[in-house]
C-alpha positions in Angstrom: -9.4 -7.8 9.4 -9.3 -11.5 8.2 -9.1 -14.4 10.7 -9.4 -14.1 14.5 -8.6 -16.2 17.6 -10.6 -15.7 20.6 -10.4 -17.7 23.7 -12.2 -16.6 26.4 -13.7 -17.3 30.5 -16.3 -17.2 31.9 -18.5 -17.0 35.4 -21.8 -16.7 36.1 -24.9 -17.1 38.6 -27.8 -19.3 38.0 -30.4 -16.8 37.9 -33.0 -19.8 37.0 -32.2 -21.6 40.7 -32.6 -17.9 42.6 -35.9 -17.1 40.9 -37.7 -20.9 41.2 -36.4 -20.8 45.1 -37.8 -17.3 46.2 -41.6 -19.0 44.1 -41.5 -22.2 46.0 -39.6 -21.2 49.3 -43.1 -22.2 51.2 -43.3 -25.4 49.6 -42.0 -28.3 51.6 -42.3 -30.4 48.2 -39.9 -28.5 45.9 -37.6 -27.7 49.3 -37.2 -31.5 49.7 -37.7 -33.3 46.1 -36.7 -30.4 43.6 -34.2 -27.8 44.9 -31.6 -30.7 45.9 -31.7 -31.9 42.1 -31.3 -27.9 40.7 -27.8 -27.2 39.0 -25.2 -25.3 41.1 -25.6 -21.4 41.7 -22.5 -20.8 40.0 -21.0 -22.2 36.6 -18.0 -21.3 35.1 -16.6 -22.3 31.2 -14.1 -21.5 28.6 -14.0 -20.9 24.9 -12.0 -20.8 22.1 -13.8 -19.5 19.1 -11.8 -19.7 15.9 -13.9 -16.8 12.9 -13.4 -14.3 10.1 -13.8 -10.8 10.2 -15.4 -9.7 6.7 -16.9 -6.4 7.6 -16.2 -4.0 9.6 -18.9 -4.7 12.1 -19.7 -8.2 11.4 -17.2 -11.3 11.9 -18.4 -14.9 12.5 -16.7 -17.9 14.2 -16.8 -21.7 15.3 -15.6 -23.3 18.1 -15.7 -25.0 21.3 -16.4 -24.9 24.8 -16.4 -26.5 28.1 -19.2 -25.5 30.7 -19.1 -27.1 34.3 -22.4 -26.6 36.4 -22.6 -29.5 38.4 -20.2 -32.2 39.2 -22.4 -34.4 36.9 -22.7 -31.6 34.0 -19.6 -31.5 32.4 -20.4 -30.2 28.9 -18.7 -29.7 25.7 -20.2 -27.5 23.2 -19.5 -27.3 19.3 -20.9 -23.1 19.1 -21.8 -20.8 16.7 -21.0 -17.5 17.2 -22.1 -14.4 14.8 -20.3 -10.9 16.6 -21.4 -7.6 15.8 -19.0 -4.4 16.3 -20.1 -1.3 16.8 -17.9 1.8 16.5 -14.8 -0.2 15.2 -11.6 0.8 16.3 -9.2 0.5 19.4 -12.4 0.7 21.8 -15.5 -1.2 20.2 -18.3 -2.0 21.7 -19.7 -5.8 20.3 -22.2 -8.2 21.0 -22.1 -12.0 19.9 -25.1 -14.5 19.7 -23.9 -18.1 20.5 -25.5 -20.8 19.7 -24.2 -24.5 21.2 -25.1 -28.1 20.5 -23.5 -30.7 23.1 -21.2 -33.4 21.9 -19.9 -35.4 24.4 -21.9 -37.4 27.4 -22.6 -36.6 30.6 -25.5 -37.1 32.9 -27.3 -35.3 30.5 -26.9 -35.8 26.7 -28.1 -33.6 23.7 -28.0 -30.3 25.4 -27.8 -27.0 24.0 -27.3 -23.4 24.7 -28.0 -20.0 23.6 -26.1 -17.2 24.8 -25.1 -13.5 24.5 -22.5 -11.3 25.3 -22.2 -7.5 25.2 -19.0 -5.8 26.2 -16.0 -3.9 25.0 -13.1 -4.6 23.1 -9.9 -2.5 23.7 -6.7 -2.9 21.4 -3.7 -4.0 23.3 -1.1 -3.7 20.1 -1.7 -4.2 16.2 -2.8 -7.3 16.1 -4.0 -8.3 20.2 -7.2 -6.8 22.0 -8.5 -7.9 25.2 -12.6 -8.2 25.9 -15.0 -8.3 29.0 -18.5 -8.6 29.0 -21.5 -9.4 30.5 -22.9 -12.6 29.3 -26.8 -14.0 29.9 -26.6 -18.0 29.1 -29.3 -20.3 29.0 -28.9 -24.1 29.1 -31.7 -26.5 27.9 -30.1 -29.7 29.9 -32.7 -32.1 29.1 -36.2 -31.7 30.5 -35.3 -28.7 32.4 -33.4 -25.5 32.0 -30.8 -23.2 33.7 -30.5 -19.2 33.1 -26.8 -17.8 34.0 -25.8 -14.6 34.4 -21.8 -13.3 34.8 -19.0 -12.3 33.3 -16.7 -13.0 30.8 -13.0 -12.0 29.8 -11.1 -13.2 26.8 -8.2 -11.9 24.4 -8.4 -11.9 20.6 -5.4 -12.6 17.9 -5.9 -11.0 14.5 -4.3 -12.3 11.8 -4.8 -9.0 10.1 -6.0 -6.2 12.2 -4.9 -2.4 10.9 -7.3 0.0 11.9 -6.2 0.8 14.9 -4.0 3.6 16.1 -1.1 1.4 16.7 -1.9 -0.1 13.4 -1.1 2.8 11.6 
């Protein structure tokens, strides 16, 4: 098990923007003053999360990663990221809670983000497994907020991984 290496993609749809138009659609105010301001419908990021895998269905990693929502929101993350496996082995389901605090500036400082991920991970050889997931993210970008919804798809590197059939 030991030490893994997992970068990873990522696209979703702000669910916060579709939900606060449909409220406010009859509103002339939010239409003219508010919705022009919202983040983008769509964001997209990348991660690499660097972690060890103690237990069988527990591992937990650090890393970074880069989220663009707007031209102005260019955001690096340092992230937290605790995964739990379930049925270990060449096909596991896993989720991971992330937690992310901004470190660089942008037109918004001192963000941070929570996020999780459920999906399944399928061995590709001994020591190389490939991931998808669906992922629900939500930014707290200052004053505001933004809720994404997507997908995500990323390949892990064990440094030890031999539990699985071609591990044997």
């Amino acid at each position: 098990m030991n030490f893994y290496l997992n970068p990873a993609l990522n696209v979703g749809y702000n669910l916060g923007n579709q939900i606060k138009d449909n409220q406010n659609k009859d509103s002339q105010y939010y239409q003219q003053y508010v919705a022009p301001y919202l983040p983008n419908k769509i964001t997209f990021g990348m991660s690499m999360v660097g972690g060890y895998h103690f237990l069988p269905n527990f591992a937990i990693g650090t890393g970074l990663k880069y989220s663009y929502i707007d031209p102005d929101f260019h955001m690096l993350y340092w992230l937290i990221q605790p995964k739990f496996i379930f049925n270990p082995g060449d096909e596991a389901f896993f989720v991971d809670i992330t937690y992310g605090k901004q470190f660089n500036n942008s037109a918004v400082s001192n963000s941070d983000f929570w996020s999780m991920k459920a999906g399944l991970q399928v061995a590709y050889s001994k020591r190389i497994s490939q991931e998808g997931g669906l992922v629900l993210e939500k930014f707290q970008l200052g004053s505001s907020n933004a809720v994404f919804i997507g997908i995500s798809y990323g390949i892990t590197v064990f440094s030890n991984k031999n539990y699985t059939v071609e591990g044997l």
